[in-house]
C-alpha positions as CSV (number, residue, x, y, z in Angstrom):
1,X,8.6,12.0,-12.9
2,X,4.7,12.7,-11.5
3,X,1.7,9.9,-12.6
4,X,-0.1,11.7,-15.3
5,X,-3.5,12.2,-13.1
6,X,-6.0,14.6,-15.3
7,X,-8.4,13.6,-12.4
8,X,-6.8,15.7,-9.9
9,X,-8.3,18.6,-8.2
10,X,-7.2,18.9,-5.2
11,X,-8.8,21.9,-4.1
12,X,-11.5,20.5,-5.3
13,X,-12.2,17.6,-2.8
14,X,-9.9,19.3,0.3
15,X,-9.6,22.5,0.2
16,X,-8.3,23.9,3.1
17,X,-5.1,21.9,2.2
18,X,-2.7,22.9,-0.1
19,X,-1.9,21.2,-3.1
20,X,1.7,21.0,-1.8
21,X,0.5,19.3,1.6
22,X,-0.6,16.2,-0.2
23,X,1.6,13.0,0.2
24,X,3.2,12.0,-2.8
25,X,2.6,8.2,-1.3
26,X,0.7,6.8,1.3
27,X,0.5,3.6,2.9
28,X,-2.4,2.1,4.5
29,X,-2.5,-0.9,7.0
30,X,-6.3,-2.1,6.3
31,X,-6.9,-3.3,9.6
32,X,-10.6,-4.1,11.5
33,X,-12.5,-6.3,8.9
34,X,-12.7,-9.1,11.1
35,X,-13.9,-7.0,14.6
36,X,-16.3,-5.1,12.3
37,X,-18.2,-8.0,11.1
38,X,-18.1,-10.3,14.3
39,X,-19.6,-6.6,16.1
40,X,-22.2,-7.1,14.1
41,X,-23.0,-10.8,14.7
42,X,-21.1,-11.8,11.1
43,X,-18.8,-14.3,10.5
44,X,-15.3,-12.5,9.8
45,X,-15.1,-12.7,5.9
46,X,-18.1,-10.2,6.1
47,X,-15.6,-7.8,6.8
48,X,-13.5,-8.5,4.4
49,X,-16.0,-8.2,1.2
50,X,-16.9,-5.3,3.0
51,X,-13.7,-3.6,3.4
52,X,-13.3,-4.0,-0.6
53,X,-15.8,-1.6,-0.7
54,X,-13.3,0.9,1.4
55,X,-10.2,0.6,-1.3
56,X,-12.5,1.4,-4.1
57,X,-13.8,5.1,-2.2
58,X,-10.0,5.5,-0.6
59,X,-8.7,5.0,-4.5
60,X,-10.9,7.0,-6.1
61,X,-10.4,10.4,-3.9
62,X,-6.7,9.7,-3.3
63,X,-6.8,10.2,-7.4
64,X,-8.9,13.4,-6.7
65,X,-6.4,14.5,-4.2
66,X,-3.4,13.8,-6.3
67,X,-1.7,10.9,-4.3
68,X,1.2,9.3,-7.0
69,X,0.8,5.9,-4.8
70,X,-1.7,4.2,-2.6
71,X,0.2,1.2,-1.1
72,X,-1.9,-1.3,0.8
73,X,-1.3,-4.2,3.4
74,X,-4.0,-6.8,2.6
75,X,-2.4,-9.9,3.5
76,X,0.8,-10.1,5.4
77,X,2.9,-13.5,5.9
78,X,1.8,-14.0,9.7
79,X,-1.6,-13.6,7.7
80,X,-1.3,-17.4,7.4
81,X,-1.6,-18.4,10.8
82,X,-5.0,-17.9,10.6
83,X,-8.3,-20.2,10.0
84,X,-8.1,-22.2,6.9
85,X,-11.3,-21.6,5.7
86,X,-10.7,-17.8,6.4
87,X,-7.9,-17.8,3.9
88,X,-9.1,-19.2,1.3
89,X,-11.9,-17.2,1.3
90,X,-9.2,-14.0,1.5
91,X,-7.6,-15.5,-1.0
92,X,-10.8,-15.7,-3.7
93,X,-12.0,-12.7,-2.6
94,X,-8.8,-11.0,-3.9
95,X,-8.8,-12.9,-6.9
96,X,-11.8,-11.8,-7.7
97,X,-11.2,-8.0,-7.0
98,X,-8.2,-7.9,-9.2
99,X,-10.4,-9.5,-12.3
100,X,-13.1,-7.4,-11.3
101,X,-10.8,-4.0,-11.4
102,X,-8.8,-4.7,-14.4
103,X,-11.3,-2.4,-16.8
104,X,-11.9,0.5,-14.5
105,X,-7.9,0.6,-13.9
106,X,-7.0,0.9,-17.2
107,X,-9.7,3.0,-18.3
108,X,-8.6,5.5,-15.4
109,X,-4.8,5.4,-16.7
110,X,-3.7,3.8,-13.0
111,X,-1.2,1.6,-13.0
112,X,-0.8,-2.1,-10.5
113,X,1.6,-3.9,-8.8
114,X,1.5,-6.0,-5.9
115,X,4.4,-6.5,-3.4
116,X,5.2,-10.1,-1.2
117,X,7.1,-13.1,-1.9
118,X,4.9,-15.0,-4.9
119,X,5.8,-18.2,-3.2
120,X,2.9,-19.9,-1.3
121,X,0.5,-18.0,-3.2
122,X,-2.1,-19.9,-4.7
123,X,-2.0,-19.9,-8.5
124,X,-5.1,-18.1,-9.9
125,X,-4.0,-15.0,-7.5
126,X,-0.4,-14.6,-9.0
127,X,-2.3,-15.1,-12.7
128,X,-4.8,-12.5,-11.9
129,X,-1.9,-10.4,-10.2
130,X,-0.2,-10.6,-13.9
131,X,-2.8,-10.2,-15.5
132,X,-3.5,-6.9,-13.9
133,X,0.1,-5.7,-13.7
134,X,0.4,-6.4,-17.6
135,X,-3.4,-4.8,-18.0
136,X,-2.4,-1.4,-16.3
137,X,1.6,-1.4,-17.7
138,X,1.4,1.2,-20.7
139,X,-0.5,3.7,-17.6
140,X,1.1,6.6,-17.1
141,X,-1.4,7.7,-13.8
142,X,-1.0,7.2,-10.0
143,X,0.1,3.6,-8.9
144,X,-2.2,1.3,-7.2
145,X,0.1,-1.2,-4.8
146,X,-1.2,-3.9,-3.3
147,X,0.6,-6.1,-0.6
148,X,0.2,-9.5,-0.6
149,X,2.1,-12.2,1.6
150,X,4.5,-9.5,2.4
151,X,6.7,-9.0,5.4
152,X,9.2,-6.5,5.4
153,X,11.6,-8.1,7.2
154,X,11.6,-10.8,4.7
155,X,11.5,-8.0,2.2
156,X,14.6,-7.1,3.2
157,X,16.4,-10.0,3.8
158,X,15.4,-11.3,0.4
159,X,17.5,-7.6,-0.9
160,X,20.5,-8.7,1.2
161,X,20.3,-11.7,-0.8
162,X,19.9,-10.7,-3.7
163,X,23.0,-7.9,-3.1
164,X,25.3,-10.9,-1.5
165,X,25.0,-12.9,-4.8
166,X,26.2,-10.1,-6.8
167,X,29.3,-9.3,-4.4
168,X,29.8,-13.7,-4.6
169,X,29.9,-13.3,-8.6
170,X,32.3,-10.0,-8.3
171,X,29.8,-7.9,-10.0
172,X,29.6,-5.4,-6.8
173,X,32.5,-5.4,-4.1
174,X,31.4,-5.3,-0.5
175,X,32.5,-1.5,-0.2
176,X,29.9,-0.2,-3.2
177,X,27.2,-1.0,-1.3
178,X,25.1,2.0,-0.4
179,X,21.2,2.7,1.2
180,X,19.9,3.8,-2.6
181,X,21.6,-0.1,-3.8
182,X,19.3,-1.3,-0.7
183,X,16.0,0.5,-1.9
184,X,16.8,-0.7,-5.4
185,X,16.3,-4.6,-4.8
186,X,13.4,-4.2,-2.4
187,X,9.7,-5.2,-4.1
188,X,9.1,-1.2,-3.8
189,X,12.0,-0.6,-6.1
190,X,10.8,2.7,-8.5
191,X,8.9,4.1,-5.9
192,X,8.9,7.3,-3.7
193,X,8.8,6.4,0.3
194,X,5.6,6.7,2.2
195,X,4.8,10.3,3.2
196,X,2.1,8.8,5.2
197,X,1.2,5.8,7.2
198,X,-2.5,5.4,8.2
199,X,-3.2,2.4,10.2
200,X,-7.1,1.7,11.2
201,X,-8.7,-0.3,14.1
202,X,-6.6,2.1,17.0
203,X,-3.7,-0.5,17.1
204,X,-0.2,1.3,17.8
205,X,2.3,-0.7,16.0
206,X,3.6,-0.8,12.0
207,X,3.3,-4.5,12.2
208,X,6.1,-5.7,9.6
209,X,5.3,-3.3,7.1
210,X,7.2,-1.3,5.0
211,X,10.2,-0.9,7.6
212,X,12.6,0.3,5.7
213,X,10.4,2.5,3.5
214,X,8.4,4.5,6.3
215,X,11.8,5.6,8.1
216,X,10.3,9.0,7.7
217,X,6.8,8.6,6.9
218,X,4.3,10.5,9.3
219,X,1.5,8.3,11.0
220,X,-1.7,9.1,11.7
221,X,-4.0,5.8,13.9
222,X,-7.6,6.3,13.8
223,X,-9.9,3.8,16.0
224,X,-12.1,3.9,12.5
225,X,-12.3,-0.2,11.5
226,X,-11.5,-0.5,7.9
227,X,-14.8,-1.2,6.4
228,X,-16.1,2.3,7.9
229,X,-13.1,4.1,6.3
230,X,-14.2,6.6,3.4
231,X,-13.5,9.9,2.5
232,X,-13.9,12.0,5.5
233,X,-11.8,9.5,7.2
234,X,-9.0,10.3,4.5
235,X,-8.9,13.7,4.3
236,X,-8.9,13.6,8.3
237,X,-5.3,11.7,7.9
238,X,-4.4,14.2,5.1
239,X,-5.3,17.0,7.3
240,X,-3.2,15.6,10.2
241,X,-0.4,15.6,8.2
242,X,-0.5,18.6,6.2
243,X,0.1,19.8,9.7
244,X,3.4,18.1,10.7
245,X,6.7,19.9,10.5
246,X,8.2,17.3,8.6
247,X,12.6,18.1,9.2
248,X,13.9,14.5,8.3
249,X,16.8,15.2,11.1
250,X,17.5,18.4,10.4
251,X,16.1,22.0,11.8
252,X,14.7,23.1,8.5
253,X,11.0,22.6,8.2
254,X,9.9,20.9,4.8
């Protein structure tokens, strides 16, 4: 079933691209805060507030373009490793963008989740996570997916997990376990697979994200940082991969 998305015209906003060459999903690791402010003699949360700015003009024209889902990576559980001070300041800054989005989510009919173990989180974030998802449930437009102290090998572990309990109680047995019973207990569970990976900041590697998910996904790596990603950096991607000859293993072209 498609998001109900009276916003999107396609053609509109892209069009040299057919409708039918839009992803259904893509996935987005927001990289380059941190080099974009210290290249401009700023300390590295700079960046970051600045790179908020980026999800709100990527959200608004993936709506225009008819995107179902825009998942991305904000803070990922190696995230941690980093300064103190610098995380907490991620951490408020977050915080505040979910309060500060609630209204113009709902009133758009987009919906929110966010993805990533809750545990270690601080408490105000998972509140104003809740708060959001609860906000933005009776939506019925594109998704808005946020991960936060995700890893996807965690991800998946945490599904085996969960799956091993149920064949320990007897409710499964080891031989009913399929890929689709996989997908079902990861956070992403509902959702269609990345079509599209973007990664900014030029670095060549998925970095723990979505593993499982992007088995297929084409992926386009601009050296744009994040905070200088807007439209015509999107439609760029877009355009990139309206032009693959996507054949999932096979010969046929889809």
């Amino acid at each position: 079933m498609r998001a109900d998305n009276k916003k999107a015209d396609p053609l509109a906003s892209l069009p040299d691209v057919h409708p039918s060459r839009i992803p259904t999903h893509i996935a987005i690791i927001m990289d380059g805060n941190g080099r974009w402010a210290q290249e401009r003699g700023f300390p590295r949360v700079f960046g970051h507030r600045n790179g908020a700015a980026s999800v709100r003009s990527v959200l608004n024209e993936s709506q225009r373009l008819g995107v179902q889902v825009l998942t991305l990576y904000s803070f990922s559980m190696e995230n941690w490793k980093r300064p103190a001070d610098e995380i907490k300041s991620l951490m408020y800054m977050y915080g505040m963008y979910l309060e500060g989005e609630r209204d113009a989510l709902v009133r758009e009919n987009l919906r929110f989740r966010q993805i990533g173990r809750r545990e270690g989180l601080p408490q105000e974030v998972l509140d104003a996570a809740d708060r959001l998802t609860e906000a933005t449930a009776g939506n019925t437009g594109p998704m808005l997916c946020i991960a936060v102290n995700y890893g996807s090998r965690a991800e998946i572990t945490d599904s085996v997990k969960a799956i091993a309990s149920k064949v320990k109680e007897g409710a499964i047995a080891p031989e009913d376990i399929t890929e689709s019973m996989i997908a079902s207990h990861l956070y992403t569970t509902g959702l269609p697979d990345p079509d599209l990976l973007i990664r900014t900041a030029g670095e060549m590697r998925v970095s723990n994200y979505l593993l499982w998910q992007i088995s297929y996904a084409e992926l386009h790596v601009t050296s744009t940082l994040w905070p200088d990603f807007g439209v015509p950096e999107l439609h760029a991607a877009i355009r990139d991969f309206a032009g693959r000859k996507r054949r999932f293993g096979g010969l046929t072209t889809v």
